[in-house]
C-alpha positions as CSV (number, residue, x, y, z in Angstrom):
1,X,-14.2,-29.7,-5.5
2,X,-12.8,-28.7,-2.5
3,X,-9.1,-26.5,-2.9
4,X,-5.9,-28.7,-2.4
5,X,-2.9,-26.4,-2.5
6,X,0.8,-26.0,-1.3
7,X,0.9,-22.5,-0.2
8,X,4.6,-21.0,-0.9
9,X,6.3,-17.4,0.1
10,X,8.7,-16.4,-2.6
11,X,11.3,-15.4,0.0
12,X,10.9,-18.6,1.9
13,X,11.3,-21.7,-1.2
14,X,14.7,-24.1,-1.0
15,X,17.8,-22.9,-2.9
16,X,18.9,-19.6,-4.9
17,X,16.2,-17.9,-6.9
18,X,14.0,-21.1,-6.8
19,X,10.6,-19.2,-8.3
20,X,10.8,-16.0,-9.7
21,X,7.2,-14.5,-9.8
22,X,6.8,-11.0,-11.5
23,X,3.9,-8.6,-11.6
24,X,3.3,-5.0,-11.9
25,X,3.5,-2.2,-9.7
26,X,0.2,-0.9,-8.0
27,X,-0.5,2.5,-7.7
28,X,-2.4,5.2,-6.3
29,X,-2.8,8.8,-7.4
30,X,0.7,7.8,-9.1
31,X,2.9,6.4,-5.7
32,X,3.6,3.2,-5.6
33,X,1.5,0.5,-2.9
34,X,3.0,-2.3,-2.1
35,X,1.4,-5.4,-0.7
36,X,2.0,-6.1,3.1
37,X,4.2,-9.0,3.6
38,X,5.7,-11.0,1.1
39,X,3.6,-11.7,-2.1
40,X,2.7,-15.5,-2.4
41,X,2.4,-17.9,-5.0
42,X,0.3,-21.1,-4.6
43,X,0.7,-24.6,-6.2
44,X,-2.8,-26.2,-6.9
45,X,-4.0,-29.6,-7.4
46,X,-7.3,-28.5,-8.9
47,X,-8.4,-26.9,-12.2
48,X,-8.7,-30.4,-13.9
49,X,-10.0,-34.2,-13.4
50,X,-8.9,-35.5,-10.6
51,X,-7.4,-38.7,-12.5
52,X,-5.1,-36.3,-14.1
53,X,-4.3,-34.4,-11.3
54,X,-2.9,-37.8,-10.2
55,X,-0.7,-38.0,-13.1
56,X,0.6,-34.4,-13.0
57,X,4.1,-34.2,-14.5
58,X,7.1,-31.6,-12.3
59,X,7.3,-28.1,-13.8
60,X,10.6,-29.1,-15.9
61,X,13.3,-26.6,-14.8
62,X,13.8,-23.6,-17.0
63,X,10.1,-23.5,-17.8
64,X,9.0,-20.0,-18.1
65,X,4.6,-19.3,-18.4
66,X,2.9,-16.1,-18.5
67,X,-0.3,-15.0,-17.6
68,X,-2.5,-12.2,-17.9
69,X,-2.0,-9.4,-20.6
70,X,-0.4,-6.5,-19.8
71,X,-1.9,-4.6,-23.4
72,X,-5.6,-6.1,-22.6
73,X,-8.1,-3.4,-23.6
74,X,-11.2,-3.9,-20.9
75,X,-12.9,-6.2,-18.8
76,X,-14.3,-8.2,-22.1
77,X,-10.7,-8.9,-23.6
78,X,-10.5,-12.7,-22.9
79,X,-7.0,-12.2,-23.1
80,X,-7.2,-11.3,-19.3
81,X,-8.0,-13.2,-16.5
82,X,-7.1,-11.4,-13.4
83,X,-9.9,-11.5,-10.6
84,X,-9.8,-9.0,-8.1
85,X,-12.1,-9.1,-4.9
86,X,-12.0,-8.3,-1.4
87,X,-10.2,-9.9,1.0
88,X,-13.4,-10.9,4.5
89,X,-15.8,-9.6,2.4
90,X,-17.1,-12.2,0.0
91,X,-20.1,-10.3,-0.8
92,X,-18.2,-7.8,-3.3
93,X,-18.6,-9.3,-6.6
94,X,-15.4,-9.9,-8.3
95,X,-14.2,-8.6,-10.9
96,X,-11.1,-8.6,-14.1
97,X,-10.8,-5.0,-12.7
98,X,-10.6,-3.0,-9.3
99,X,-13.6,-3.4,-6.9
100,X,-14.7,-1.1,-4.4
101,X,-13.9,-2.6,-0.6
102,X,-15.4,-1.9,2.7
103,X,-13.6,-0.2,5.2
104,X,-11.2,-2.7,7.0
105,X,-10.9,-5.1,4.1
106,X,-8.4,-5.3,1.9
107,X,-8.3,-5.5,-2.0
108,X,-6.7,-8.7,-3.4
109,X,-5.9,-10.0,-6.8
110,X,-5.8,-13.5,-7.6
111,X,-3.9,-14.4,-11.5
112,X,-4.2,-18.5,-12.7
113,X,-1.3,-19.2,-14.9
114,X,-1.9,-22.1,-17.8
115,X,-1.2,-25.8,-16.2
116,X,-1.2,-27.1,-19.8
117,X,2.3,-28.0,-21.5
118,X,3.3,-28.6,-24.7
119,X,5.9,-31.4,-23.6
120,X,8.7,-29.5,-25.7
121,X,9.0,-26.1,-25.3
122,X,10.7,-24.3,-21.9
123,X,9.6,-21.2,-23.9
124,X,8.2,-20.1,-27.3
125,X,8.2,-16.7,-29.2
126,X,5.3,-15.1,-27.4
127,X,5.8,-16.7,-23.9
128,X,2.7,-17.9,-23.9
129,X,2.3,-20.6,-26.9
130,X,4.0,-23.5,-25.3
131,X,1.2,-23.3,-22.4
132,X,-2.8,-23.7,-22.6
133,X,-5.6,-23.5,-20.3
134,X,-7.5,-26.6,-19.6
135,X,-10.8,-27.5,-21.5
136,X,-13.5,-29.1,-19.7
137,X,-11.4,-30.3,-17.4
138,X,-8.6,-31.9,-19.3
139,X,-5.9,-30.6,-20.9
140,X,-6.1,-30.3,-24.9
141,X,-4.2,-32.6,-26.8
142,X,-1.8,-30.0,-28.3
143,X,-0.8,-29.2,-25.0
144,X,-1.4,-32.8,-22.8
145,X,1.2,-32.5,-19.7
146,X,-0.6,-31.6,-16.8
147,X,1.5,-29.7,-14.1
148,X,0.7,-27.9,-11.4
149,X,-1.5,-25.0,-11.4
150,X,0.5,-21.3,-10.4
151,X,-2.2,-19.3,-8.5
152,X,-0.3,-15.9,-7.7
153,X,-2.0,-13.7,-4.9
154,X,-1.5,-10.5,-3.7
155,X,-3.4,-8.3,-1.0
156,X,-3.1,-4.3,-1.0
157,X,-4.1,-2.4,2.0
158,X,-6.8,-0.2,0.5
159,X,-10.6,0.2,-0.2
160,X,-13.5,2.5,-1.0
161,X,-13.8,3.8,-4.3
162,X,-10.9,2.5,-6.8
163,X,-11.1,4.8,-9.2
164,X,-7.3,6.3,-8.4
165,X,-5.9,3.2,-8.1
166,X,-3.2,1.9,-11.5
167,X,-1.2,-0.8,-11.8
168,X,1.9,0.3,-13.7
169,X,0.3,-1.3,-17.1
170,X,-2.9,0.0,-16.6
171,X,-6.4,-0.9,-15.2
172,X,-7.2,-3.9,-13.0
173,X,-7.6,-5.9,-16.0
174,X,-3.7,-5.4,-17.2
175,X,-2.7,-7.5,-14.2
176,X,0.0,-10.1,-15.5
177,X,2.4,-12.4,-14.2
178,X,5.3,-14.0,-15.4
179,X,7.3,-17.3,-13.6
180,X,9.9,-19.1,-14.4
181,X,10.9,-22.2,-12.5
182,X,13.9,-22.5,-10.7
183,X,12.6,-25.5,-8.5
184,X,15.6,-28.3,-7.6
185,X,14.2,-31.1,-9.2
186,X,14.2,-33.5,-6.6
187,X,12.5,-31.4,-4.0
188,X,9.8,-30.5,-6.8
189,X,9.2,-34.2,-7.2
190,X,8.7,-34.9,-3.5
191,X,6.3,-32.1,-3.3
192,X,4.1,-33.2,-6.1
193,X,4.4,-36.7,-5.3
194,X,3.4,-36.2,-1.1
195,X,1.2,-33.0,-1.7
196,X,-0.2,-32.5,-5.2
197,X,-0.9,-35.7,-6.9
198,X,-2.8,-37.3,-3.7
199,X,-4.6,-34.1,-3.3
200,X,-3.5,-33.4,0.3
201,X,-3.0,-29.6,1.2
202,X,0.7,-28.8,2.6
203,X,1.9,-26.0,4.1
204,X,5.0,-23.7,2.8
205,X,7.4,-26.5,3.8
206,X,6.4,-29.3,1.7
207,X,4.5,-31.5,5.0
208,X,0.8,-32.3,4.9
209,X,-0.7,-29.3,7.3
């Protein structure tokens, strides 16, 4: 299945505050790196059948969804599911934590929030309960309103050996993200109904590119 996404910049979406994405601070040898550029969030049509993509419901404003686990203990905790890899070098195996890039690449983590809503909840006591993961490509029936997939992204301008790099929570595998939507109505309905649900790939503005 070939990607169909809307890419967005966070500085750059209609109206006040309309996404807030979060996510830790990187780190090496304790100063902070920042990522060049803005970071970016992308809105996929993918991740599920593509007769549900067709019937994917707006993120309903106020919705908040959280991914990744700040606490997560290793590379085996399930509980995480950052991938990190290197940015023109797709023969570095990915990874939950930090991999080691070539010179002139760049390291880049990629964090998949939970498309999967209850129908009910904007929020639940652990942030994360209201929200699930598709299963075989189809959203379980506790959670059965498809909407789009969040696909946060963010590119660091280092490599070679990773082993003094830190987010502020931890390892690579602590990466997390937290969003909560903001979107005008109305301009998220246009966007899912001319860019995601018919699977067509638009550029920051909402326009078929």
């Amino acid at each position: 299945m070939e990607q169909r996404c809307q890419d967005v910049e966070t500085s750059g979406l209609p109206g006040p505050r309309s996404v807030n994405p979060h996510a830790p601070r990187k780190q090496r040898d304790g100063k902070n790196l920042r990522p060049p550029g803005r970071g970016g969030v992308q809105y996929l049509g993918e991740g599920v059948r593509d007769d549900i993509i067709a019937r994917t419901q707006p993120l309903p404003l106020g919705l908040r969804i959280v991914a990744g686990n700040a606490k997560a203990t290793g590379i085996d905790d399930p509980s995480g599911n950052a991938r990190w890899s290197c940015l023109h070098a797709g023969h570095v195996a990915s990874s939950k934590d930090f991999v080691n890039c070539p010179a002139g690449t760049m390291l880049e983590s990629y964090l998949d929030f939970p498309q999967c809503w209850n129908g009910r909840d904007l929020d639940s006591a652990d942030h994360k309960s209201h929200m699930a993961y598709p299963v075989g490509g189809a959203c379980p029936a506790s959670h059965p309103v498809p909407v789009p997939k969040l696909r946060q992204v963010l590119r660091y301008p280092v490599s070679g050996d990773p082993a003094r790099l830190r987010l502020a929570s931890g390892r690579g595998y602590t990466m997390h993200g937290d969003f909560f939507n903001a979107w005008p109505p109305a301009e998220m309905e246009r966007r899912l109904r001319d860019c995601i649900r018919p699977i067509i790939k638009c550029g920051a503005d909402g326009t078929p590119s």
